[in-house]
C-alpha positions in Angstrom: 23.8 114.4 -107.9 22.2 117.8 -106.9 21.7 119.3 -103.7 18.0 118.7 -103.4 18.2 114.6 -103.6 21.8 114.7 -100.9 18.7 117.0 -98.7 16.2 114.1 -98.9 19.0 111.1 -98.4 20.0 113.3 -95.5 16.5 113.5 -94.3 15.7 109.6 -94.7 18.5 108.7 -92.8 17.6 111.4 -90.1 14.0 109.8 -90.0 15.7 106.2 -89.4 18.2 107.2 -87.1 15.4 108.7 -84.9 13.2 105.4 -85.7 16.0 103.2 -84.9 16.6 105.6 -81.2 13.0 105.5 -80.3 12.7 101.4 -80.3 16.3 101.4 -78.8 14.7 103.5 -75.8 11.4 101.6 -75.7 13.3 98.0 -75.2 15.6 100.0 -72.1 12.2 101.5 -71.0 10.6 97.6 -71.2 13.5 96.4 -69.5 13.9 98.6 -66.8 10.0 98.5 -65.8 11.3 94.8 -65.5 13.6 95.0 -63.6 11.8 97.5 -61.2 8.7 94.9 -60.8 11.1 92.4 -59.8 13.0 94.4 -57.5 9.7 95.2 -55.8 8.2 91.7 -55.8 11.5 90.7 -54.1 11.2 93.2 -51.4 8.7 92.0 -49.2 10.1 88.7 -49.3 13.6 90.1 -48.2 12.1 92.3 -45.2 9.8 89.2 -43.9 13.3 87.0 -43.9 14.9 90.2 -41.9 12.7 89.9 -39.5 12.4 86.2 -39.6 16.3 86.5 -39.3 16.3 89.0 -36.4 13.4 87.8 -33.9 14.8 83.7 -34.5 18.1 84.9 -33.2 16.8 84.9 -29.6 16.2 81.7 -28.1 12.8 83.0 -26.0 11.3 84.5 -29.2 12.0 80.7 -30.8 9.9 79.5 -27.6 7.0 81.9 -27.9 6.4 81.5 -31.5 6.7 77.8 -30.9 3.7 78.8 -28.5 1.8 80.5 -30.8 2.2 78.4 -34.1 0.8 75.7 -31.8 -2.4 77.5 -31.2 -2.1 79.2 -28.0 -4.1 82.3 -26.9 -2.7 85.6 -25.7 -3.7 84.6 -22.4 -1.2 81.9 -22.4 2.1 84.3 -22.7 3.9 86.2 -20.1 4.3 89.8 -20.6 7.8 89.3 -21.9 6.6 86.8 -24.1 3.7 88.8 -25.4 6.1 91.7 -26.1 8.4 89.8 -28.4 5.8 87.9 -30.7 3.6 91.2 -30.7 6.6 93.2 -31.8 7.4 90.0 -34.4 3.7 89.5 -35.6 3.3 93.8 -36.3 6.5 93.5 -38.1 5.0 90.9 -40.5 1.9 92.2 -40.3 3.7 95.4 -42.1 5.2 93.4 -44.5 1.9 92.4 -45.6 0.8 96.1 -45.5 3.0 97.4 -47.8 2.4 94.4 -50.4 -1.3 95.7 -50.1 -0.4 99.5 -50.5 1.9 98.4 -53.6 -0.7 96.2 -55.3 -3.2 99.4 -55.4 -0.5 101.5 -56.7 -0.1 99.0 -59.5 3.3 98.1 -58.7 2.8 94.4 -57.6 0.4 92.1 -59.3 -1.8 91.1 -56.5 -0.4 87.3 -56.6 1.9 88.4 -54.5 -0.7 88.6 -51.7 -1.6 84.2 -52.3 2.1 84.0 -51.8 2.9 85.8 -48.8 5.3 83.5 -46.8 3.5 85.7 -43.5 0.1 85.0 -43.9 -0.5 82.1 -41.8 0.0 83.9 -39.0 -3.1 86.2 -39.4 -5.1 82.5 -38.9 -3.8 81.7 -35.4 -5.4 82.2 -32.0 -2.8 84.9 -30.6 -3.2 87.0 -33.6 -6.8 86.9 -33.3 -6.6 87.8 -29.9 -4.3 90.8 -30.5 -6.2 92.1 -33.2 -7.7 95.3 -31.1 -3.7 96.0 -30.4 -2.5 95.7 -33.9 -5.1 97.1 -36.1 -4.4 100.8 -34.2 -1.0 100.9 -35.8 -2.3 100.3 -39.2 -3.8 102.0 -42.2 -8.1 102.0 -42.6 -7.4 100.0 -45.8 -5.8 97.5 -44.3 -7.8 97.1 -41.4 -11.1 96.9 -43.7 -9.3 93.9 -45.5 -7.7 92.0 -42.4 -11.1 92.2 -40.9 -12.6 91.4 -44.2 -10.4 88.5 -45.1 -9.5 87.1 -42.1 -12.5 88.0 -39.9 -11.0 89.5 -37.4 -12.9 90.9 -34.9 -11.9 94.6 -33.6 -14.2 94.4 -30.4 -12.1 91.9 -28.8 -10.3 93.1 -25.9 -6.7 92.5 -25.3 -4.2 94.2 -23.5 -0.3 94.8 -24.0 
């Protein structure tokens, strides 16, 4: 066998060991990506059972949300009362915020925002009443799409 055919074998097998690499690194690439959109779709859900986890720890917070799942109006809670859910509700409220920011990043498919344990929250009285209060604490996007969506209105007055 001569040196010039060993030189081509040599460079074949080269050319298919680089092949063979490059679809090796493409399936970890695929799988990682994977692995990082599940990682973020699990995230929201994991911070909205935090704070589920943290706020239903207290035995008043348990009464005032009882309170407000039941339909009553921010005019129906004492200012301790009001405190707790409106810390609660902003909490879940940034949950929610940051599904949004990730769906226009392209990081979430925007699915995640029909299953969004949260969302029934943005329906009741209280929130609707606290609206004004909330929507200063979050982004212009946000705001556009709660008010939007949900029609909240930003002229109602409510106090802290």
């Amino acid at each position: 066998m001569n040196w010039d055919v060993a030189a081509a074998i040599g460079e074949i097998a080269g050319a298919l060991a680089v092949g063979v690499s490059l679809i090796y690194l493409a399936a970890q690439v695929r799988m990682s990506n994977r692995l990082a959109r599940a990682e973020a779709s699990r995230m929201p859900n994991s911070e909205l059972n935090n704070v589920n986890t943290a706020f239903g720890t207290d035995p008043n917070f348990r009464a005032a949300i009882r309170k407000v799942v039941n339909g009553s109006c921010r005019e129906e809670f004492d200012a301790d009362e009001r405190i707790l859910v409106d810390y609660y509700l902003i909490s879940v409220t940034n949950v929610y915020e940051q599904i949004v920011r990730e769906i226009q990043e392209g990081i979430l498919s925007p699915d995640m925002l029909a299953d969004f344990g949260g969302k029934g929250l943005f329906v009741l009285p209280y929130y609707r009443t606290s609206w004004s209060l909330y929507r200063e604490h979050l982004s212009s996007t946000l705001v556009n799409e709660f008010e939007r969506q949900y029609e909240l209105d930003p002229t109602v007055a409510a106090e802290w």
